[in-house]
Structure formats: structure tokens, C-alpha cells
ZADO-1210 file (C-alpha; in nm, 4 decimals, padded with zeros to 6 digits):
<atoms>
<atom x="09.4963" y="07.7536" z="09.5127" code="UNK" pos="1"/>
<atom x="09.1900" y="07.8115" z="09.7400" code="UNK" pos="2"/>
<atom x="08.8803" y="08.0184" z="09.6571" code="UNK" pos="3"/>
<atom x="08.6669" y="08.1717" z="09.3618" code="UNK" pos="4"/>
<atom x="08.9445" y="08.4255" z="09.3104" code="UNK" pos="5"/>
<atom x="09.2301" y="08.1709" z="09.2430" code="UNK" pos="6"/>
<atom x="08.9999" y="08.0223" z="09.0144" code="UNK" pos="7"/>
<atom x="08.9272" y="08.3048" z="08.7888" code="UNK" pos="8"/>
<atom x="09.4039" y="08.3356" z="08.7627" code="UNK" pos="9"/>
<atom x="09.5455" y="08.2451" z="08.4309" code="UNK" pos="10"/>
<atom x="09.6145" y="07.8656" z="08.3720" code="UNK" pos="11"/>
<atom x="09.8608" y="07.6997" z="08.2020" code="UNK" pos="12"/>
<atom x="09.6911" y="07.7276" z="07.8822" code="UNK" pos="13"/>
<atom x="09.6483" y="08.1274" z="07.9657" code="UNK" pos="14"/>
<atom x="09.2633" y="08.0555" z="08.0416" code="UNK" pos="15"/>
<atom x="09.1192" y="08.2372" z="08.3110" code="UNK" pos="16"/>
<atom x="08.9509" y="08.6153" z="08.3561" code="UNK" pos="17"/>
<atom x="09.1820" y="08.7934" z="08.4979" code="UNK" pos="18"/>
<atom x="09.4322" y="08.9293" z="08.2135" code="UNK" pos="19"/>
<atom x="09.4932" y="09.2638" z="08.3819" code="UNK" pos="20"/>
<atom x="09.5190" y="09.4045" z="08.6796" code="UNK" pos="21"/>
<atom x="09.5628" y="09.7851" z="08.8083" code="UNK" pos="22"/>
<atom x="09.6605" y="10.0137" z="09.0810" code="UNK" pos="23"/>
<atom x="09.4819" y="10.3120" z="08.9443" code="UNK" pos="24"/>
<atom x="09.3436" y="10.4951" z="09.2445" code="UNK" pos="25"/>
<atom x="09.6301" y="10.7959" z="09.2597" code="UNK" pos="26"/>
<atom x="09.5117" y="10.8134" z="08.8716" code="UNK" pos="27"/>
<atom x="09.1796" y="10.8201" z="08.8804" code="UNK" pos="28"/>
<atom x="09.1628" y="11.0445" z="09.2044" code="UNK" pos="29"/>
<atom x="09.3130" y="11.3278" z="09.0254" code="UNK" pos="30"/>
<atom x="09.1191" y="11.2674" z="08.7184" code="UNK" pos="31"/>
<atom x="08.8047" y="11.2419" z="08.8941" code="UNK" pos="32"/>
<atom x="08.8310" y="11.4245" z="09.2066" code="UNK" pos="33"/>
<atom x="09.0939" y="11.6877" z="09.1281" code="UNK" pos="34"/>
<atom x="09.5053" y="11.6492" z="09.2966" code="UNK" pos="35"/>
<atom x="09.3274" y="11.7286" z="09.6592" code="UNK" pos="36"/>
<atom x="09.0745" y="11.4937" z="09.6261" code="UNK" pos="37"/>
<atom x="08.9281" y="11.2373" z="09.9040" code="UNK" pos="38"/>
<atom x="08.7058" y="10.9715" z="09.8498" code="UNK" pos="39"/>
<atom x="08.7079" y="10.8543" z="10.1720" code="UNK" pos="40"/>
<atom x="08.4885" y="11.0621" z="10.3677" code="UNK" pos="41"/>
<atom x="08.1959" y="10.8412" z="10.3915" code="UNK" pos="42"/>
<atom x="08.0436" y="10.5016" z="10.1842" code="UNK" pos="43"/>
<atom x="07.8740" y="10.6568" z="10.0061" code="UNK" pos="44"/>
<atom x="08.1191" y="10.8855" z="09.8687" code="UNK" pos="45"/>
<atom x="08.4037" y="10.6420" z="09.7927" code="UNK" pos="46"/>
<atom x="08.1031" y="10.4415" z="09.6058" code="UNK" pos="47"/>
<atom x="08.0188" y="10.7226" z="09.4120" code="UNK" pos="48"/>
<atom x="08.4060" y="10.7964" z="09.3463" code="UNK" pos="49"/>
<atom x="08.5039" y="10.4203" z="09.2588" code="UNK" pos="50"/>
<atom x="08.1726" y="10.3508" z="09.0333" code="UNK" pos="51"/>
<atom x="08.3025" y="10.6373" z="08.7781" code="UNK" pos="52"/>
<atom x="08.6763" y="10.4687" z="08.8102" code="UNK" pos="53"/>
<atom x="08.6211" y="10.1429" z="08.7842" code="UNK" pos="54"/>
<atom x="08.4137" y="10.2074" z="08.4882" code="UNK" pos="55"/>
<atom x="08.6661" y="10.4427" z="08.3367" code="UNK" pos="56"/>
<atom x="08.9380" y="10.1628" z="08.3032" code="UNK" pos="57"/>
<atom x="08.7266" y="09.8243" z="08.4001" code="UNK" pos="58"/>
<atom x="09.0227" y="09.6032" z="08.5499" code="UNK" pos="59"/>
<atom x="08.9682" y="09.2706" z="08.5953" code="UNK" pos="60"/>
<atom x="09.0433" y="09.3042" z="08.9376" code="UNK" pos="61"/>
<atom x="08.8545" y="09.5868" z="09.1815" code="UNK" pos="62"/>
<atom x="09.0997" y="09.6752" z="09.3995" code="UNK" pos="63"/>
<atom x="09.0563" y="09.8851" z="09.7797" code="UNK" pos="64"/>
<atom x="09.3402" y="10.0219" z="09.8721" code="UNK" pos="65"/>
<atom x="09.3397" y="10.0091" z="10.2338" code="UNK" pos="66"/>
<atom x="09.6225" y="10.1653" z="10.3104" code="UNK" pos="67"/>
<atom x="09.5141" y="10.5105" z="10.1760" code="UNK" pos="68"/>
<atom x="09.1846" y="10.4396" z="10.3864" code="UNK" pos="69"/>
<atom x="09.3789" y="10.5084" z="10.6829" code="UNK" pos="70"/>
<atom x="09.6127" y="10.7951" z="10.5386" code="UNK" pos="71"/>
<atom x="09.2729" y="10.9662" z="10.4725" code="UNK" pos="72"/>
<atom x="09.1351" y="10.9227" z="10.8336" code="UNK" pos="73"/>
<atom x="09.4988" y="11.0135" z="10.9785" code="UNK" pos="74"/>
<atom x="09.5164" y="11.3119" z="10.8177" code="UNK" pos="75"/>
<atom x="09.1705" y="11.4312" z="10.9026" code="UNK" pos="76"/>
<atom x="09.2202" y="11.3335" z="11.2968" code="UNK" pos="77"/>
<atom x="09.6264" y="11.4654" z="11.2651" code="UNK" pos="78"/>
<atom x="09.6941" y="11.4127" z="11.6399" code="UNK" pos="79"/>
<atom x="09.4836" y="11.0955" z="11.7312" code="UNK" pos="80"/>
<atom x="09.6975" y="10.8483" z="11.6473" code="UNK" pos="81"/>
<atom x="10.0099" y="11.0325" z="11.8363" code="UNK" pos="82"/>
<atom x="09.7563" y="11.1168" z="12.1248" code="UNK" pos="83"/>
<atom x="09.7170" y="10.6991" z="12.1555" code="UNK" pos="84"/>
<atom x="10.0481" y="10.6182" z="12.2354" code="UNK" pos="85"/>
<atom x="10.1420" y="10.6792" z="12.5978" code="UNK" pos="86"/>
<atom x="10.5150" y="10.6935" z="12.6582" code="UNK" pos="87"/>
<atom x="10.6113" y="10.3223" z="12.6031" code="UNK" pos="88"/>
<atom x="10.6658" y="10.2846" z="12.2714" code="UNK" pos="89"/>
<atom x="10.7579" y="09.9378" z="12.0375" code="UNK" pos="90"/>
<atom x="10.8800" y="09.9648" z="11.7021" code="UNK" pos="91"/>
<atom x="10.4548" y="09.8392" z="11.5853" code="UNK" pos="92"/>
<atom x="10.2861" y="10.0191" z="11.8496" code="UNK" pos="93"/>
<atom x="10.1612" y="10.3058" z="11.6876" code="UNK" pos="94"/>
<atom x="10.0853" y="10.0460" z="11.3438" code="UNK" pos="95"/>
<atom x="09.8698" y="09.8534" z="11.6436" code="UNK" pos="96"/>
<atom x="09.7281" y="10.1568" z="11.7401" code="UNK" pos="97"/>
<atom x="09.6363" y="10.2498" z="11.4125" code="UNK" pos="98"/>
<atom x="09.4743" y="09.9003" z="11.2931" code="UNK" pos="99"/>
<atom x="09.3213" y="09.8830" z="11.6150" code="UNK" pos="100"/>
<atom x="09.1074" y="10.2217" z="11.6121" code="UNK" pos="101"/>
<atom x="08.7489" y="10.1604" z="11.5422" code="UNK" pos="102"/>
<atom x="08.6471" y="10.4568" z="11.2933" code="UNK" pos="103"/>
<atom x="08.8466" y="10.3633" z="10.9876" code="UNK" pos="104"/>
<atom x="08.7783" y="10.0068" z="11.0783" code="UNK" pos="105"/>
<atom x="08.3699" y="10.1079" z="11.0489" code="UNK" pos="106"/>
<atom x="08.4558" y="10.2881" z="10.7484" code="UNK" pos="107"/>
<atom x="08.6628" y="10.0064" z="10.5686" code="UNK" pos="108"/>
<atom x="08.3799" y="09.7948" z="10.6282" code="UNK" pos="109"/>
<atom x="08.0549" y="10.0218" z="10.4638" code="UNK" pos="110"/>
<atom x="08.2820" y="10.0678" z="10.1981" code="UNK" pos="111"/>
<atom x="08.3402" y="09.6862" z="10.1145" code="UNK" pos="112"/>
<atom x="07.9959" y="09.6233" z="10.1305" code="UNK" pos="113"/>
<atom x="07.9021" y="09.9058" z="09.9388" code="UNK" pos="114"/>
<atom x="08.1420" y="09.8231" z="09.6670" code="UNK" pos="115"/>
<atom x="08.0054" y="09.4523" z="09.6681" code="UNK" pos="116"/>
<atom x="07.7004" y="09.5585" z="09.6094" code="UNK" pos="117"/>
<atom x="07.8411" y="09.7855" z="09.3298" code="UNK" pos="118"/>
<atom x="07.9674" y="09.4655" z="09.1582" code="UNK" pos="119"/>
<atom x="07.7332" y="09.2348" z="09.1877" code="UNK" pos="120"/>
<atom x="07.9828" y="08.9555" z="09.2009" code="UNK" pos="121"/>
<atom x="08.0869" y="09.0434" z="08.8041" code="UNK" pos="122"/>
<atom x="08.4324" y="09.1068" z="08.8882" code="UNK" pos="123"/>
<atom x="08.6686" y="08.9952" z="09.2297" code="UNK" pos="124"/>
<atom x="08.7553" y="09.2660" z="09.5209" code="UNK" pos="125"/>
<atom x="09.0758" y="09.3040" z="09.6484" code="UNK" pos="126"/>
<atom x="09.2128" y="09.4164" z="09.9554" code="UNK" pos="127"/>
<atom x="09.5401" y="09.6107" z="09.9032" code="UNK" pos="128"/>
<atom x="09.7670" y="09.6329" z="10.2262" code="UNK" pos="129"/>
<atom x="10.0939" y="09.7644" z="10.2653" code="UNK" pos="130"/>
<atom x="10.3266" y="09.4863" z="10.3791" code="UNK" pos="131"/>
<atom x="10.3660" y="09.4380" z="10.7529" code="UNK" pos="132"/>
<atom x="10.7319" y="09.5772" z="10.7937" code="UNK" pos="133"/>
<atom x="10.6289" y="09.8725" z="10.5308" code="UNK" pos="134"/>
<atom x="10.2761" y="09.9882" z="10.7153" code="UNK" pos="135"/>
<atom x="10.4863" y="09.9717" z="11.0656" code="UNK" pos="136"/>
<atom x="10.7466" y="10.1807" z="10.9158" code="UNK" pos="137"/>
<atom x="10.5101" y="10.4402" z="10.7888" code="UNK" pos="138"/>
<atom x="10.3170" y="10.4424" z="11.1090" code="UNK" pos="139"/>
<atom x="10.5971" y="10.5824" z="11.2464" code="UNK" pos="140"/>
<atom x="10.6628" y="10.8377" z="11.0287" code="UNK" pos="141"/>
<atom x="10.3132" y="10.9126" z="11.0725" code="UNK" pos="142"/>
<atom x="10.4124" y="11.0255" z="11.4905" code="UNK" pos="143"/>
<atom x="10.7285" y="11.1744" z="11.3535" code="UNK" pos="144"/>
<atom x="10.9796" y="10.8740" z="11.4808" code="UNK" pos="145"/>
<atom x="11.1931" y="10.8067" z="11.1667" code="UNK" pos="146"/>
<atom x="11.4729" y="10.6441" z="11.3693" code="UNK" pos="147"/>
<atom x="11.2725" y="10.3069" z="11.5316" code="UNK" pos="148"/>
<atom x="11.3914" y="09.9888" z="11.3183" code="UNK" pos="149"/>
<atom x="11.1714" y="09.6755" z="11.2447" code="UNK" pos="150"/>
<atom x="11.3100" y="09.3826" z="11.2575" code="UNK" pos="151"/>
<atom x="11.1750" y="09.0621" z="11.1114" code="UNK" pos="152"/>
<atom x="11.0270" y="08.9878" z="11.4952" code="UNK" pos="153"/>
<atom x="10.8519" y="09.3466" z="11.4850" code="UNK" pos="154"/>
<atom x="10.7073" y="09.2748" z="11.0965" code="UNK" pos="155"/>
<atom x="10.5522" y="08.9485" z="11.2878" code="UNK" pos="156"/>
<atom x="10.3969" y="09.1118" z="11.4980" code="UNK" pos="157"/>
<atom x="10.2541" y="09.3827" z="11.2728" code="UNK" pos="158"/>
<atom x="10.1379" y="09.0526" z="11.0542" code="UNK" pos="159"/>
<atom x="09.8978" y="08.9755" z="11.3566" code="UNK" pos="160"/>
<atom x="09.8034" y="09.3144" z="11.3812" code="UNK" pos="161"/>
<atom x="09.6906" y="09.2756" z="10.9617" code="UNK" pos="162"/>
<atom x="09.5423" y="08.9591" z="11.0338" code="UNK" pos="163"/>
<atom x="09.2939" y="09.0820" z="11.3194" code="UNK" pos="164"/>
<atom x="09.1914" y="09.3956" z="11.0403" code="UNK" pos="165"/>
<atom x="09.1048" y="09.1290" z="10.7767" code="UNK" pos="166"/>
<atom x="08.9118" y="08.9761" z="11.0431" code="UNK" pos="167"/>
<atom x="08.7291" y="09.2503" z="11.1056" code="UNK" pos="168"/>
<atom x="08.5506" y="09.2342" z="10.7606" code="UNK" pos="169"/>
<atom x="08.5447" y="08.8228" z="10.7596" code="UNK" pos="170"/>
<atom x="08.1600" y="08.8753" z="10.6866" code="UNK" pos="171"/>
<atom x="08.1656" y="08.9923" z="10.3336" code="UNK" pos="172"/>
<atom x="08.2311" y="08.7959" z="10.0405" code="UNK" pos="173"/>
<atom x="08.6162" y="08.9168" z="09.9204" code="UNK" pos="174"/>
<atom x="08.8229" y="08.7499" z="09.7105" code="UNK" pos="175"/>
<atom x="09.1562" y="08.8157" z="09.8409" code="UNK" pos="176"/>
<atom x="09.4506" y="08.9945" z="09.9997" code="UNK" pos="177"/>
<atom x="09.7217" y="09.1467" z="09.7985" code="UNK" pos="178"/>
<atom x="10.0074" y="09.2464" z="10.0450" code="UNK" pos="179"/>
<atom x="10.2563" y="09.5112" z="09.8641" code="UNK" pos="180"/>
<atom x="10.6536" y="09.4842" z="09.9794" code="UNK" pos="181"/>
<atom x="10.8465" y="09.8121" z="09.9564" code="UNK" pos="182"/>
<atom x="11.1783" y="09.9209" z="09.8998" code="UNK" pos="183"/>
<atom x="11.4957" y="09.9728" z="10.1051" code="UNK" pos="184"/>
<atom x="11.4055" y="09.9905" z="10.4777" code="UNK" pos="185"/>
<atom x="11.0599" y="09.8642" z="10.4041" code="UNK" pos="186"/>
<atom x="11.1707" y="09.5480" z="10.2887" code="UNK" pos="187"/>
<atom x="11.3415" y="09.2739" z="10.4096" code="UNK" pos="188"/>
<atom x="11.3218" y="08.9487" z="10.2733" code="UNK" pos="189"/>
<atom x="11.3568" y="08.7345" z="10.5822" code="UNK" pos="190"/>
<atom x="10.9822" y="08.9026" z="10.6203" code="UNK" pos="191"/>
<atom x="10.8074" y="08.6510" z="10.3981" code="UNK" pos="192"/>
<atom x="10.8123" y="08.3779" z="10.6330" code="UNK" pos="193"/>
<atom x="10.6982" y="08.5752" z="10.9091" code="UNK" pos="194"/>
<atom x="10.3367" y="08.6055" z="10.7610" code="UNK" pos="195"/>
<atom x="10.1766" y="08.2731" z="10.8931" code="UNK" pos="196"/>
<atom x="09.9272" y="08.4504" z="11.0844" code="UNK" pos="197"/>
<atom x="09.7976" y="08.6147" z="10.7251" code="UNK" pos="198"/>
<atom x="09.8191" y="08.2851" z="10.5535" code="UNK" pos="199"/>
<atom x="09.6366" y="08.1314" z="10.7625" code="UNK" pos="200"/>
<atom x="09.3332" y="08.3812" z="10.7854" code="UNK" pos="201"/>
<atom x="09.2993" y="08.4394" z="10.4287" code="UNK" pos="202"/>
<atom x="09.2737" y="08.0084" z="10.3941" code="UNK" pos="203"/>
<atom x="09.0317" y="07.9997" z="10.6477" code="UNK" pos="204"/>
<atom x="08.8223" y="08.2410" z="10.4693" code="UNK" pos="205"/>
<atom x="08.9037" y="08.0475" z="10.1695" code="UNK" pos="206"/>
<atom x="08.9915" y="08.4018" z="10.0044" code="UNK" pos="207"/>
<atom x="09.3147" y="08.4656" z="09.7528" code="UNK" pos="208"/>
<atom x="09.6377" y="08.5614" z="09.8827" code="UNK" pos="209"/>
<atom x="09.8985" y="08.7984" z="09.6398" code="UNK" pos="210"/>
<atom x="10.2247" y="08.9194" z="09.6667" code="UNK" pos="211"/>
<atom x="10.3899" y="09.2154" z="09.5425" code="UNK" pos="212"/>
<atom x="10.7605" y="09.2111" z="09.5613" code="UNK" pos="213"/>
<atom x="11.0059" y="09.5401" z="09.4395" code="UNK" pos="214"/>
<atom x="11.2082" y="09.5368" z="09.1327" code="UNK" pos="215"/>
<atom x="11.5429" y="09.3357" z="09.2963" code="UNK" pos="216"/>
<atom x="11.3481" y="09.0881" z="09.5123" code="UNK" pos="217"/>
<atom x="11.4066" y="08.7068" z="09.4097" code="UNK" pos="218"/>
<atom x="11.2905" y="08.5147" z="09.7460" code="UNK" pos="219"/>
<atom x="11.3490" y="08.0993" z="09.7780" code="UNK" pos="220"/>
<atom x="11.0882" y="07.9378" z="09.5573" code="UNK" pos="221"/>
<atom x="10.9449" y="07.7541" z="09.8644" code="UNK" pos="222"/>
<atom x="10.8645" y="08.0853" z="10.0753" code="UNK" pos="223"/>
<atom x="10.6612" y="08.1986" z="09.7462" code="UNK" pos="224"/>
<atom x="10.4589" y="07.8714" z="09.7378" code="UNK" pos="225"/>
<atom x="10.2010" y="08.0357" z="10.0581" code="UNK" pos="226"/>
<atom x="10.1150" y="08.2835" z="09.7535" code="UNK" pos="227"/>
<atom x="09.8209" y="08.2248" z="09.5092" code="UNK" pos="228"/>
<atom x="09.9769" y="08.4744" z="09.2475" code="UNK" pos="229"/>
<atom x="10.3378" y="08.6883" z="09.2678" code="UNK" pos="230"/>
<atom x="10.3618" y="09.0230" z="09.1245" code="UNK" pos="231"/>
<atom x="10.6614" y="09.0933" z="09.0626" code="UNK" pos="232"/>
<atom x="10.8604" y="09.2930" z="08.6941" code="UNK" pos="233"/>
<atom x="11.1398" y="09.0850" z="08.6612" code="UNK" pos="234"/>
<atom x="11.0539" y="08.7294" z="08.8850" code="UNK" pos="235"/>
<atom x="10.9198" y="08.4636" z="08.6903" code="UNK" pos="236"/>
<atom x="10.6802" y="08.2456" z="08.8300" code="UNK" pos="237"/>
<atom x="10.8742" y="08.0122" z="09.0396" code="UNK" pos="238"/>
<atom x="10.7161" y="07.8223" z="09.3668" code="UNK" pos="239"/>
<atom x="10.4546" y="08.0890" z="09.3380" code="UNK" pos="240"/>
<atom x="10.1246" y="07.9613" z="09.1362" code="UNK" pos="241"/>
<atom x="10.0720" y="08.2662" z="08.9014" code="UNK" pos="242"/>
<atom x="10.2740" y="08.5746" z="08.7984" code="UNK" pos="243"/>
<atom x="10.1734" y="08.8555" z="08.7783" code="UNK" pos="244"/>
<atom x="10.4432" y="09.0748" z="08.5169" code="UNK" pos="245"/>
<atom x="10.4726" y="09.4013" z="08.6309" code="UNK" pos="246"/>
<atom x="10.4459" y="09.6355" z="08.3830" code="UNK" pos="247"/>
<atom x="10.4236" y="09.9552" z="08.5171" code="UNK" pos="248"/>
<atom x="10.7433" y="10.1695" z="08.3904" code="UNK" pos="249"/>
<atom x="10.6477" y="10.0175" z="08.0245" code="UNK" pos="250"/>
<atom x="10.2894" y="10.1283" z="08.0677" code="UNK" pos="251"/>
<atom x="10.3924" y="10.4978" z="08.1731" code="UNK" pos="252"/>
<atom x="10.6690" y="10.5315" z="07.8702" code="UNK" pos="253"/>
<atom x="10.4249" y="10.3785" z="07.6091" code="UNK" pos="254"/>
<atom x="10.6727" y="10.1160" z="07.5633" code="UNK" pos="255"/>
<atom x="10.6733" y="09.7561" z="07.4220" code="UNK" pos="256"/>
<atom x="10.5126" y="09.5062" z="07.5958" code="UNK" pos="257"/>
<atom x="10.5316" y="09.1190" z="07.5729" code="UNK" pos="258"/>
<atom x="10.2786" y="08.8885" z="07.5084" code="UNK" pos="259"/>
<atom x="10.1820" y="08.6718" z="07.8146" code="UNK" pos="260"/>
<atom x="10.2306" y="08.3387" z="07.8494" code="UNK" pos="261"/>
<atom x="10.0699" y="08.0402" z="08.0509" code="UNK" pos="262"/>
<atom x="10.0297" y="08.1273" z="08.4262" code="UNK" pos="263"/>
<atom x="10.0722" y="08.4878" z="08.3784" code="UNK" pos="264"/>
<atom x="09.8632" y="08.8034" z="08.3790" code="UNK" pos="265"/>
<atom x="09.9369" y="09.1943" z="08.3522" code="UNK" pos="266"/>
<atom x="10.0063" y="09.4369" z="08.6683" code="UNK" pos="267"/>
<atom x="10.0244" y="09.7953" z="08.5948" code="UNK" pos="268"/>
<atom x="10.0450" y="10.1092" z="08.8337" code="UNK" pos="269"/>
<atom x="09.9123" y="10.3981" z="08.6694" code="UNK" pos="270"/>
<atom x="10.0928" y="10.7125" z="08.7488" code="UNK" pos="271"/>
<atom x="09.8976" y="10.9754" z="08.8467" code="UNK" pos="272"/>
<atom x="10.0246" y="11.2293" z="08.5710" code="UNK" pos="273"/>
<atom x="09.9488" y="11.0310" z="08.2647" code="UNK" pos="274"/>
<atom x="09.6955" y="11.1330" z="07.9992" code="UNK" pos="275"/>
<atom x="09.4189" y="10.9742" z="07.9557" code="UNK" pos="276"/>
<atom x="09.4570" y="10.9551" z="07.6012" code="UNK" pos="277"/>
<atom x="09.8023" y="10.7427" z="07.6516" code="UNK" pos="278"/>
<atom x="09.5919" y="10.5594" z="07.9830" code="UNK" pos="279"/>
<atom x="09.3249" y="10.4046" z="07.6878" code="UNK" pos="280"/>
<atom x="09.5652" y="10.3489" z="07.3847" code="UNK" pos="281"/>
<atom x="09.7819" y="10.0858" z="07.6628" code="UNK" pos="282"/>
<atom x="09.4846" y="09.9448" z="07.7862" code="UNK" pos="283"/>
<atom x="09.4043" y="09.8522" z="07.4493" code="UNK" pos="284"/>
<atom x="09.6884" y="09.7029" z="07.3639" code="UNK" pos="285"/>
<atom x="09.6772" y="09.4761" z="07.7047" code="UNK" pos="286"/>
<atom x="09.3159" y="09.3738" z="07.6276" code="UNK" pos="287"/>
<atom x="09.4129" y="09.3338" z="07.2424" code="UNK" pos="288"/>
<atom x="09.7632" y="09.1474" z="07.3090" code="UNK" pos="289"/>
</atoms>
């Protein structure tokens, strides 16, 4: 383990700060901002939107979702990214093209440091990235080409192209990565040994690096071990330091939930629909469990 963040993960004894973890934002968005609404306009405005959410549910964990960044600025500039292309086309050139653009890469940055500033170092900020294979695949769907395939060269590639965008905010005092797999076409587990480039970076900032995998995934226990903590709702903690359980289809029924053991700390994706009222009667229970 490397950094602050990795520090503050569960122990074997179950000791540590970070007991649970959320992907709230298409919750809190609608709650806050209405089903249209977008943070992302400015700083200043995704401050004011994440101060209200992250003290309506106060995670552990403050989480940017970067990906949704750049879905925001895409659909606001509709034909830029297309426009950027040219005629020769790889299966990550219009991912590169994305990453590569300097607006959202000025906005990604005033909003770290304004939501730094926001937290005062109280509680670690996370960047959450789509996995490389995943973001190239949407990128694509993004220009309308839905028939390029990536193939585990391509989602190396598009790991560079993730590695030079973390660079880009190297200056500010995050605590980690969290890279999120997909499903079907999106994922392919050959990917996770393709992301030296992002393993590297992160180390060198001495930041946290976290995997999510989907429901069916069980990778070798050695391609895990490049992985501070692995989210995962059925893989148990094996090569990979810390699991995360993923509890998000028990959170949105209201069903049981088991305790956690050493090592091990709660992962829930709130789905935009739930009531609050169900939202703060779960959270309870995780805090209270």
C-alpha cells in the first residue's frame, strides 16, 4: 500500500476510516438539481452542488466522477469532439481526442481544487474513471461508430491516454484513482495487465489505486496485487489488499446485509430513483453494522 489513502483502508482487525463508500452522484443530482440537472458548468457550481451532497450522505470517501465531467462538456459542445477527428480513425482516437482537449481538462482541475478546499483534508478525494477499454468504447459511441472493437492493445493505449489526464492534475493533493470495469464489450479481462502506465503514475504520486470489477469477474490473484483495494460483489479479497463488498442491489431492495470482516469495507451505488427515506434508513444500518 502507498499513500495517506491506503492508510485510512480497513485492516485486518477492521481498523481504519473508511467503512463506506458511495457512488451517489446520479442520486443526489436528481435530488438536488432536478432529472436535467448539471453541475458541471463551472467550479463554482459543481462546489456548490457537491457541498449539499456530500453533506446529505457524508461517505467516507468524496468521490469525482470524471467520467460524467466529460459527458457534461460533450454534450454542451455536441459536434467538437466529431469535428476533431479527421478521416483516419483508430479504435482510441476519438477517447485521445477527448482526454486530450483542454476545456474539460481546465475544468476538472478548478473543480479538484475547489473540492479540496471544501474538505479541508477531513475526508480522501477520489478520482472515478471509466476503465480504459470502457471510456474508448463510449467515445465512440459518442461520434456514432458502434462497430470499432478494442482490443487489449487499443485499451493500452487508452491507459496512456488516462495516465497523461491524471497527470494533468499531479499538483493537488488526491488520494487516489478508482478505475471502474464494465460489462460485456467493455470488459475484457486480459485488460488488467495492460494498465502499467496507470500503476505507475498513481505510485509516483504516491496516491491510492482501486478497482472495480462487474458481477462475473474473478481475475488471477497476482494481476489484482497492482490494486490497493478491489471492489467487487461477489470476489473476495484475494491478491488484492482490501475489498471492497459491493452492495449495491442489497442497498436498492432494502435487503440484508452482512457484517464486514477484516480487510473489508462497504461499496454501494445509489440508484437514482430511491427515496430518500429508504437512502438514510441503509445508511444507518452500514454506519450501525
Amino acid at each position: 500500500m502507498t499513500g495517506p489513502f491506503a492508510e485510512r483502508l480497513p485492516d485486518a482487525a477492521g481498523k481504519g476510516s473508511i467503512r463506506v463508500w458511495l457512488k451517489s452522484s446520479a442520486y443526489t443530482r436528481r435530488l438536488l438539481l432536478g432529472a436535467a440537472g448539471d453541475p458541471w458548468a463551472s467550479g463554482a457550481q459543481y462546489l456548490a452542488y457537491f457541498s449539499q451532497a456530500h453533506g446529505l450522505l457524508k461517505p467516507d470517501v468524496a468521490v469525482l466522477e470524471v467520467g460524467e465531467l466529460y459527458d457534461a462538456w460533450h454534450a454542451a459542445q455536441p459536434g467538437a469532439l466529431v469535428a476533431s477527428l479527421g478521416n483516419r480513425r483508430k479504435p482510441v482516437t476519438a477517447l485521445r481526442k477527448l482526454l486530450e482537449t483542454e476545456a474539460p481538462r481546465q475544468l476538472l482541475a478548478e473543480v479538484v481544487e475547489a473540492v479540496l478546499a471544501n474538505l479541508r483534508g477531513q475526508t480522501p478525494l477520489v478520482l472515478s474513471v471509466p476503465s480504459p477499454r470502457r471510456w474508448a468504447n463510449h467515445a465512440n459511441r459518442l461520434t456514432g461508430s458502434t462497430d470499432i472493437e478494442v482490443t487489449a492493445d487499443d485499451a493500452e493505449d487508452a491507459s496512456m491516454y488516462l495516465t497523461d489526464l491524471i497527470r494533468s492534475v499531479s499538483a493537488f493533493p488526491i488520494s487516489g484513482v478508482l478505475l471502474e470495469e464494465g460489462r460485456d464489450a467493455d470488459f475484457n479481462l486480459e485488460d488488467l495487465s495492460r494498465y502499467t502506465s496507470i500503476v505507475n503514475v498513481v505510485r509516483h504520486y504516491r496516491w491510492s489505486l482501486a478497482l472495480r470489477l462487474p458481477h462475473d469477474a474473478v481475475p488471477a490473484a497476482e494481476v489484482l496485487r497492482d490494486f490497493d483495494a478491489v471492489i467487487s460483489p461477489t470476489l473476495e479479497a484475494a491478491g488484492a489488499a482490501v475489498w471492497g463488498c459491493d452492495i449495491s442491489a442489497a442497498f436498492a431492495a432494502g435487503g440484508a446485509i452482512e457484517p464486514l470482516q477484516g480487510r473489508q469495507f462497504y461499496f454501494a451505488e445509489i440508484d437514482a430513483g430511491l427515496r430518500p427515506e429508504s437512502v438514510l434508513e441503509t445508511m444507518g444500518r452500514l454506519r450501525g453494522g
